[in-house]
C-alpha positions in Angstrom: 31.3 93.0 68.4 34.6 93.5 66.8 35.4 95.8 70.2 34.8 92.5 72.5 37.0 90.1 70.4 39.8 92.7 70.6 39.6 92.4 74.3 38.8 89.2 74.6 41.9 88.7 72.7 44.0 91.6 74.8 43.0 89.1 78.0 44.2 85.6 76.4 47.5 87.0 75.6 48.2 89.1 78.7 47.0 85.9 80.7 49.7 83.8 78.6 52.2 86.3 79.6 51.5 86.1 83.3 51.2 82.2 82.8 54.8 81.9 81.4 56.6 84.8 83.7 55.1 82.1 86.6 56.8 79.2 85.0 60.1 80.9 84.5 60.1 82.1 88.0 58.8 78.9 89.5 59.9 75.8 87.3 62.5 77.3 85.2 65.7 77.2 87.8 68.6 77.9 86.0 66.8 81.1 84.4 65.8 82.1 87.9 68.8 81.6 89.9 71.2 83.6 87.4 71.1 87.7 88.2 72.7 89.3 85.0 72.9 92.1 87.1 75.1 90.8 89.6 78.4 92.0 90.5 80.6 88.8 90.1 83.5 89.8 92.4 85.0 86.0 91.7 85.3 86.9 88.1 86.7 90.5 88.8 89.4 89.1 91.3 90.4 86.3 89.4 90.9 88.2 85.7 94.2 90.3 86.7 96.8 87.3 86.7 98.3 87.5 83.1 99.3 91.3 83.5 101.3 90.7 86.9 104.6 91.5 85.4 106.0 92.0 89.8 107.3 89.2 92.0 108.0 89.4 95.8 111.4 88.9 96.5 111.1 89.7 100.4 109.0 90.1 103.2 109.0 91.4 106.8 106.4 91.8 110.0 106.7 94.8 112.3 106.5 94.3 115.6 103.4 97.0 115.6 100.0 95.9 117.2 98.5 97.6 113.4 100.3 98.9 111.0 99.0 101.8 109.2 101.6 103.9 107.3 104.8 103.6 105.0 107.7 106.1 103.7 111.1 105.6 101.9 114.0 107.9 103.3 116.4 108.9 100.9 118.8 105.8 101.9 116.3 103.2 101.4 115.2 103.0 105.1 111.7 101.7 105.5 109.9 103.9 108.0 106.5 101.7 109.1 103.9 104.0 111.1 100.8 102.4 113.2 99.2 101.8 116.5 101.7 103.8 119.1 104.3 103.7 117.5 107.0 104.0 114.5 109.4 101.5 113.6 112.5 102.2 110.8 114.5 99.4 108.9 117.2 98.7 106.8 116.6 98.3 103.1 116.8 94.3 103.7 114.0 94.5 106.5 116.7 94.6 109.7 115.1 96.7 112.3 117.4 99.6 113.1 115.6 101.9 115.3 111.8 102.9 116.6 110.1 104.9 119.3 106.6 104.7 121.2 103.9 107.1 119.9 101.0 108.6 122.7 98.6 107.7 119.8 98.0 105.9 116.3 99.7 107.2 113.6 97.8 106.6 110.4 99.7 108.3 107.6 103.5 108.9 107.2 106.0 111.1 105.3 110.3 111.5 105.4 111.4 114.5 104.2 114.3 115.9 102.6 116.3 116.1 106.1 115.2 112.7 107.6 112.4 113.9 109.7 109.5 112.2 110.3 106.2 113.7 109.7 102.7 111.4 111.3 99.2 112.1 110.4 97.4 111.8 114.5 94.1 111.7 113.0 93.0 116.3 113.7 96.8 117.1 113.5 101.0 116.6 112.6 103.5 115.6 114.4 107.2 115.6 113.5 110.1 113.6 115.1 113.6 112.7 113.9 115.1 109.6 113.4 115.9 109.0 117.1 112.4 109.3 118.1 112.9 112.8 119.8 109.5 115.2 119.0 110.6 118.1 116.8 107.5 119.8 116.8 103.5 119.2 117.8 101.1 120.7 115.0 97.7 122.5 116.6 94.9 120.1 115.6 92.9 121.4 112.3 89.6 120.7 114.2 87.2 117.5 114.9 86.2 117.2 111.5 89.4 116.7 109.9 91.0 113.2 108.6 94.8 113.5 107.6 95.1 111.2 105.3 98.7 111.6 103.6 101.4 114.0 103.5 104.2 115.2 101.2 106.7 118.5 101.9 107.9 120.3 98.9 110.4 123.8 98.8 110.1 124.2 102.3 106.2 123.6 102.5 103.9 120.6 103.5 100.8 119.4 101.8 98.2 117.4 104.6 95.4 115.4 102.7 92.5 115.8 104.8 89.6 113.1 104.2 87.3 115.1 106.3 87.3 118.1 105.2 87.7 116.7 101.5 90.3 119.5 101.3 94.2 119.7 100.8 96.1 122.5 103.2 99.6 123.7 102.3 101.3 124.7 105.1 104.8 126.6 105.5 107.2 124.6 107.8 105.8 125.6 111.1 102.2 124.6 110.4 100.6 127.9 109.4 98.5 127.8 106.7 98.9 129.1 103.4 96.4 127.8 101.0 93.4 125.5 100.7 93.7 123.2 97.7 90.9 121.2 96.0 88.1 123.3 96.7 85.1 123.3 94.8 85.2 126.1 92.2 83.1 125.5 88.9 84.4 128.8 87.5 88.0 127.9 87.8 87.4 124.0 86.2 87.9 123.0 90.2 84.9 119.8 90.5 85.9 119.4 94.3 87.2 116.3 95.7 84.9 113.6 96.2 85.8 111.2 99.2 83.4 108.5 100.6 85.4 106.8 103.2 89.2 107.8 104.6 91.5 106.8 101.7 92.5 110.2 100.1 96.4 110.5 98.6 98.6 112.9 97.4 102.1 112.9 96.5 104.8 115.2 94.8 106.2 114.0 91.1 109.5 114.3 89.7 109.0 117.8 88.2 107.4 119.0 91.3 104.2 119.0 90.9 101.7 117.8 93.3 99.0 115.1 92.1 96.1 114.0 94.4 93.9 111.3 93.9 90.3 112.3 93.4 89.3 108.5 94.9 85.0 109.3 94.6 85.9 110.5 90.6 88.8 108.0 90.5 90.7 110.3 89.0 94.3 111.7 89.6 94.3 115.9 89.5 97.3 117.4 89.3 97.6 121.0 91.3 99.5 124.6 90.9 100.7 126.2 94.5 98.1 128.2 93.7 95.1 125.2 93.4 94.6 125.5 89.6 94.2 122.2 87.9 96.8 121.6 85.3 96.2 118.1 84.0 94.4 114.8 85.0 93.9 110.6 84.0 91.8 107.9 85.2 89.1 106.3 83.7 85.8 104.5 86.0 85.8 101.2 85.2 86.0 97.4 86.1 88.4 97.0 83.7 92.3 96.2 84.4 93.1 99.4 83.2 90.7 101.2 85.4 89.3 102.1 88.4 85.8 101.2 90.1 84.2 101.4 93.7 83.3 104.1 95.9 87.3 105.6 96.3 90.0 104.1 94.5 92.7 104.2 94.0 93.1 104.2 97.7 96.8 104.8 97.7 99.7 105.3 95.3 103.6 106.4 94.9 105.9 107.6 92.4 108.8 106.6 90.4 111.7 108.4 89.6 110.4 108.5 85.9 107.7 110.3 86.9 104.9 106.7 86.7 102.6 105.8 89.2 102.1 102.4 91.1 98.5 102.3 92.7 96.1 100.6 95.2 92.8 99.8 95.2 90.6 98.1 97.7 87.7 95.4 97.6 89.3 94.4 94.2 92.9 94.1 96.0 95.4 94.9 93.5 98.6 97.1 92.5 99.0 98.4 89.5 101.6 100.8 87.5 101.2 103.1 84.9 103.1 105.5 82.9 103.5 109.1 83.2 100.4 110.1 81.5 98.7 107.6 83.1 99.0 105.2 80.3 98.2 101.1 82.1 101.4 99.2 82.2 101.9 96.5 84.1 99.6 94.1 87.7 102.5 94.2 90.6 100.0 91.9 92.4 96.5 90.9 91.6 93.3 89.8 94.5 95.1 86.4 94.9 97.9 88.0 96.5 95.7 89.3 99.3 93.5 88.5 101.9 90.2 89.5 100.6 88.5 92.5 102.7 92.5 94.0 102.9 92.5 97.8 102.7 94.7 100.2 103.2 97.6 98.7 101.2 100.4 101.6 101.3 102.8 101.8 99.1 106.5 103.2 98.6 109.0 103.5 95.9 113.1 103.0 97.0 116.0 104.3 94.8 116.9 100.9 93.1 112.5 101.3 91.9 111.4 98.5 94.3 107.7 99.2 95.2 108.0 98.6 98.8 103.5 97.0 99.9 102.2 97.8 103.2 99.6 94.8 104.1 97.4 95.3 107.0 95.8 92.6 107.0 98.9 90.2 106.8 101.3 92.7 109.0 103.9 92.7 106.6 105.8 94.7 104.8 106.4 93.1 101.0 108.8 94.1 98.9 108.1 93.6 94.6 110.3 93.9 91.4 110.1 93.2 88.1 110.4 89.9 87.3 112.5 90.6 84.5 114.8 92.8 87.3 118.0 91.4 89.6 117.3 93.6 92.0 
């Protein structure tokens, strides 16, 4: 007897609970129409506007079909890289010079001697400032993505996306070492790279740092490809990093901080030399929404000099507190 009132019992309250899960779903609208698992982008994009410590002082639009790619030269010249061609300008934005391109240059580097290095998707090539073709790389195969480029002590370092991979190279494109590769025995995790936004860049003691965007983590690398040191922390916070690769690009001051991008939360950010957050340069409200691919560049006077491919400018930011 005792058996069948416990069920009987069991039934009434599992039926109430089916009973009132209908109501909430059914009658109950405000309950049913709020997902507390939902990714609110709005609140995301609008909560970076009381850091931005940047203003944009100046602006300029290449004459490009899509721009792709910026570098610095060692006399402030903005060198702008995209869709057949390059273009270079004076500190202020005054177009000085350019030359056509047989393809779309997606990635772009100045070294030491004013030469122009261009990621063409498989391989390099290098021009001077006149436009005249110093040398044409062999391509690294159909697989590979160059991504970014740096050239340190007479060598160049080629982020390639595709093969998740970094090669250091001598001068004349031979290769001397494979950075980045998994190694659990030597602390290497491998890169992680979802999508074709994979950076590297040389620091002020001459080291190299690349962007582990799938980790979102910055690694910093021996010649040799032993890790040495690395900061970033996953997460939706200002101070962090979140998505499937971000940062997506990033350049360094003289000081040895950073200033970052990220994509589908649009924003630039700076931190310290151990990675420590500083300031916002620009939050999502400064962009388009959807923008990716926001390069970045650092001049001698520490003006972060913003690639925006979805406006087609150039933007220049400084501190506000700056004269610059």
């Amino acid at each position: 007897m005792k058996q069948k009132i416990y069920i009987a019992v069991a039934l009434a309250l599992l039926l109430a609970v089916v009973l009132f899960m209908a109501w909430d779903m059914f009658y109950n609208k405000s309950a049913s129409e709020a997902n507390p698992y939902e990714f609110d982008m709005k609140a995301l994009r609008s909560g970076d506007t009381l850091a931005v410590m940047y203003h944009e002082v100046a602006h300029f639009t290449p004459a490009l079909a899509s721009i792709h790619g910026i570098a610095v030269d060692k006399n402030d010249r903005i060198c702008v890289c995209g869709e057949t061609g390059v273009e270079i300008f004076n500190s202020q934005g005054k177009k000085e010079a350019g030359f056509p391109l047989s393809g779309t240059a997606t990635c772009i580097h100045v070294d030491e001697k004013g030469l122009i290095y261009l990621g063409m998707q498989d391989h390099l090539e290098i021009y001077d400032m006149t436009g005249k073709q110093v040398a044409k790389w062999k391509s690294w195969g159909e697989k590979t993505v160059i991504t970014s480029i740096a050239t340190m002590s007479g060598e160049v370092y080629l982020a390639d996306a595709g093969n998740r991979v970094v090669l250091r190279c001598d001068r004349s494109g031979n290769l001397l070492k494979k950075i980045g590769e998994k190694d659990p025995a030597r602390g290497i995790p491998g890169f992680v790279v979802p999508s074709p936004y994979f950076d590297l860049g040389i620091g002020n003691m001459g080291e190299l740092w690349v962007v582990n965007p799938g980790r979102h983590l910055f690694e910093k690398y021996d010649p040799d490809g032993n890790i040495s040191a690395t900061w970033g922390i996953s997460s939706m916070s200002m101070e962090g990093f979140c998505g499937c690769c971000n940062p997506s690009n990033f350049a360094m001051f003289r000081d040895g901080s950073f200033v970052t991008s990220e994509k589908a939360i649009e924003r630039i950010k700076v931190y310290g030399p151990g990675g420590e957050f500083k300031y916002v340069v620009a939050g999502p409200e400064s962009f388009i929404e959807g923008t990716k691919g926001i390069d970045l560049a650092v001049d001698s006077k520490d003006r972060i000099i913003v690639l925006d491919p979805e406006k087609k400018q150039v933007r220049i930011f400084v501190l506000k507190t700056s004269s610059k």
